[in-house]
N, C-alpha and C positions, 0 to 999 in steps of 0.2 A: 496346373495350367502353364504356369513356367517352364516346368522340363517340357509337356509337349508342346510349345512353342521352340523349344532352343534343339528339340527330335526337328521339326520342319524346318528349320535354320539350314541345323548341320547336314541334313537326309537333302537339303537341296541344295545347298553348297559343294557339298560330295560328289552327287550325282551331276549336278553342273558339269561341274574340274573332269569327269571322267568323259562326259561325252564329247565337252570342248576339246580335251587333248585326244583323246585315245580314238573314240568313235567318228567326231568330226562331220557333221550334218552339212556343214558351210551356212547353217542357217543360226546363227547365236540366237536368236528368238523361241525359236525350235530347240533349240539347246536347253534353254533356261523355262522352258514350259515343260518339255522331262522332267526336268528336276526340280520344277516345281510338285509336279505328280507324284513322283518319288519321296521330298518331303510332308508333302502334305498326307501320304500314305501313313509315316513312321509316325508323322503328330498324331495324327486322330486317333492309331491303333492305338499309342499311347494313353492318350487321352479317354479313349472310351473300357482301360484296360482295369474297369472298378466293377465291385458287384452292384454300382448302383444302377448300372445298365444288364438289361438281359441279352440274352444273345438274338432275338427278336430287332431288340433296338440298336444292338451292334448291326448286325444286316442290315437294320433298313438304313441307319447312318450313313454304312459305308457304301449302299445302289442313291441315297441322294449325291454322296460326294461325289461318286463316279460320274452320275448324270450330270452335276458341272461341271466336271473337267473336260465332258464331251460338247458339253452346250460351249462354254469359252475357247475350245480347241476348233470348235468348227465356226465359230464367227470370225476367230484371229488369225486362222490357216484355213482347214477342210476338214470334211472328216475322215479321207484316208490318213489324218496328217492325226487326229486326237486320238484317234482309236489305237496305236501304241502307248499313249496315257493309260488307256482301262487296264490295259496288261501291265503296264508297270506299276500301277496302285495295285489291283488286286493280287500281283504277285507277290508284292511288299506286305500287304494286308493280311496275306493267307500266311505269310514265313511269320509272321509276330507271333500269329496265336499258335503255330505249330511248334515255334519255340517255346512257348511258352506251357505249353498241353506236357511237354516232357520234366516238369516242375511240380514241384506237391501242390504248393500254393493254384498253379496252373493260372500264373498272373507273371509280368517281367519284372513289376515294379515293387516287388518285394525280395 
């Protein structure tokens, strides 16, 4: 629970710094709600990356997280404004396990 706490740190401290300087939304709020999406992407895959979950319970994990980051994206902005959250979790979410599928183990955290 630790590493993927200090994965949703870093994955949203990262992604922060990168849209604040390089992309630049002029919205800091907006900024910091990507990369909260972004982190919390890297925690969870993290976090859900054991065989005590199946991949049933991986999906359905990762359609509730998305469902809040669209429910809190669309009360704190819109939802033309959250719906770049779903893409940037799920794009995150889908690179963990593809990273990982090319490992024996087919886990990161080993």
């Amino acid at each position: 629970m630790k590493r993927a706490l200090l994965y949703f740190a870093l994955g949203t401290i990262i992604s922060f710094l990168i849209n604040y300087f390089f992309l630049s939304s002029q919205n800091m709020g907006l900024d910091l709600y990507y990369g909260i999406a972004f982190g919390f992407a890297w925690g969870l895959a993290y976090y859900l990356d054991t065989p005590q979950f199946s991949l049933p319970q991986k999906l359905g994990l990762s359609f509730v997280a998305m469902g809040l980051l669209v429910l809190v994206g669309f009360f704190v902005f819109n939802l033309e404004l959250a719906i770049p959250s779903l893409l940037k979790f799920s794009t995150v979410f889908v690179a963990y396990y593809l990273i990982a599928s090319f490992r024996t183990s087919k886990s990161l955290r080993n």
